[in-house]
N, C-alpha and C positions, 0 to 999 in steps of 0.2 A: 896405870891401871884405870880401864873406866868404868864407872856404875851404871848398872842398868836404870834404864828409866821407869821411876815409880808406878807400880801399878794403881787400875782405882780399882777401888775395896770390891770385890764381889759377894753376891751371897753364898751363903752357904747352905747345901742342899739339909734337910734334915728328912723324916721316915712320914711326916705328913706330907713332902715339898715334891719329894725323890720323883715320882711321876711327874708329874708336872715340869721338871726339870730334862725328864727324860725325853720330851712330848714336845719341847723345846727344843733339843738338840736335832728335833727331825723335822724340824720349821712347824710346829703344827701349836694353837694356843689351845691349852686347856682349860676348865675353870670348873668350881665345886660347886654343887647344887642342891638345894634343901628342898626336899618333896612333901615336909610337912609345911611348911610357906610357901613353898612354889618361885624362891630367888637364886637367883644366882648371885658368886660373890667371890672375889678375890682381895687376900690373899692364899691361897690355899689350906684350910685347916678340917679338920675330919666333921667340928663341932659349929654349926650354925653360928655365925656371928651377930647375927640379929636378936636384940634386947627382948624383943617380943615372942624368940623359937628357941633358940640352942638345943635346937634339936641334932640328935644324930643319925638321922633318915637322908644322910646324903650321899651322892655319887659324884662320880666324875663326867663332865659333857664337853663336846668339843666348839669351842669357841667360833664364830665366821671369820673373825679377824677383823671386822671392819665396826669401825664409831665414829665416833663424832670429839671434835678437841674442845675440852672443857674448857681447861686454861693453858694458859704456859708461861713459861720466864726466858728470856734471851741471858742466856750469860757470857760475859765479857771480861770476867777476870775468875780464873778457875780458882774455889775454894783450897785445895791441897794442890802438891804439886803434882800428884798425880792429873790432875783435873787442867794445868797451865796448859800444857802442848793441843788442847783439844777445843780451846774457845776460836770462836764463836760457838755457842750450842745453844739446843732449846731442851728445857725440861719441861715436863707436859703433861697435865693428867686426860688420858683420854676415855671418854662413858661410853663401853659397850655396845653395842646394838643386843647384848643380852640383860642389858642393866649394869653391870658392876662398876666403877670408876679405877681407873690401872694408870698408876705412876709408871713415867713412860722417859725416855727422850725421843723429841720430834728428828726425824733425819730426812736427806734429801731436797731441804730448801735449797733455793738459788740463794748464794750471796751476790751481794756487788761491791768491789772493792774494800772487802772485809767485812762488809757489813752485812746483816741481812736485810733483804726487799721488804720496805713495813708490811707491802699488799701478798707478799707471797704467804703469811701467817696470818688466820684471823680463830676466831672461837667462832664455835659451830659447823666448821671445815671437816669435811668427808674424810677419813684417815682408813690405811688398812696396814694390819702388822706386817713386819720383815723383821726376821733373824740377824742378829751380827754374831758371828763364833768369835767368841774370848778367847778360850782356850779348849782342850780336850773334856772338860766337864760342865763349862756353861758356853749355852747361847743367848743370849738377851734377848727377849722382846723390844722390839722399837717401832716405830709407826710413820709413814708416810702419807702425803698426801694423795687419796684415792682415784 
């Protein structure tokens, strides 16, 4: 008998997320917006996360998709064994073009012989989101080069 191969962790939707989640699975990014600060802000929660608002004057706006790469990390030996079968990868935070900063993975670089191009990755690189389907209830945001 053989095991399936470990999954990695996904989130889990909850009644602040569930949108957001939903809005996801139709390739489309969302993100929560405070009208009494005037920011937007991800991760999605009802209540302003800014020190200075926690305000609850917020809605929901639809995102452009496209920023800018903050940072990233090239990883080359997967944390879990979930995570082994999928190295090379990049983890990534990318900054909005509406402000917010979104923990991401970079997708779609060139490798070369395993490795990745140093020049194909830099910070400050034009990115716009793509969908990957998990499964029947999540899609992930991921981001490319624009």
């Amino acid at each position: 008998m053989t095991q399936a191969a470990p999954q990695i962790p996904l989130p889990a939707p909850q009644p602040e997320s569930d949108f957001y989640w939903e809005k996801c699975k139709e390739g489309e990014l969302w993100l929560r917006y405070c009208a009494m600060c005037d920011r937007s802000y991800f991760y999605p929660r009802d209540i302003c996360p800014f020190p200075d608002c926690f305000s609850r004057d917020t809605e929901w706006i639809q995102a452009s998709g496209r920023g800018t790469l903050h940072t990233f990390a090239i990883v080359h030996r997967g944390p879990t064994p979930a995570f082994r079968d999928k190295v090379p990868y990049i983890t990534a935070v990318v900054e909005l073009e509406e402000g917010p900063m979104i923990p991401t993975w970079l997708v779609g670089i060139e490798f070369g012989e395993g490795e990745i191009r140093p020049d194909s990755v830099q910070c400050g690189m034009a990115v716009e989101v793509v969908f990957e389907e998990i499964d029947e209830n999540i899609s992930l945001p991921m981001f490319r080069a624009a």
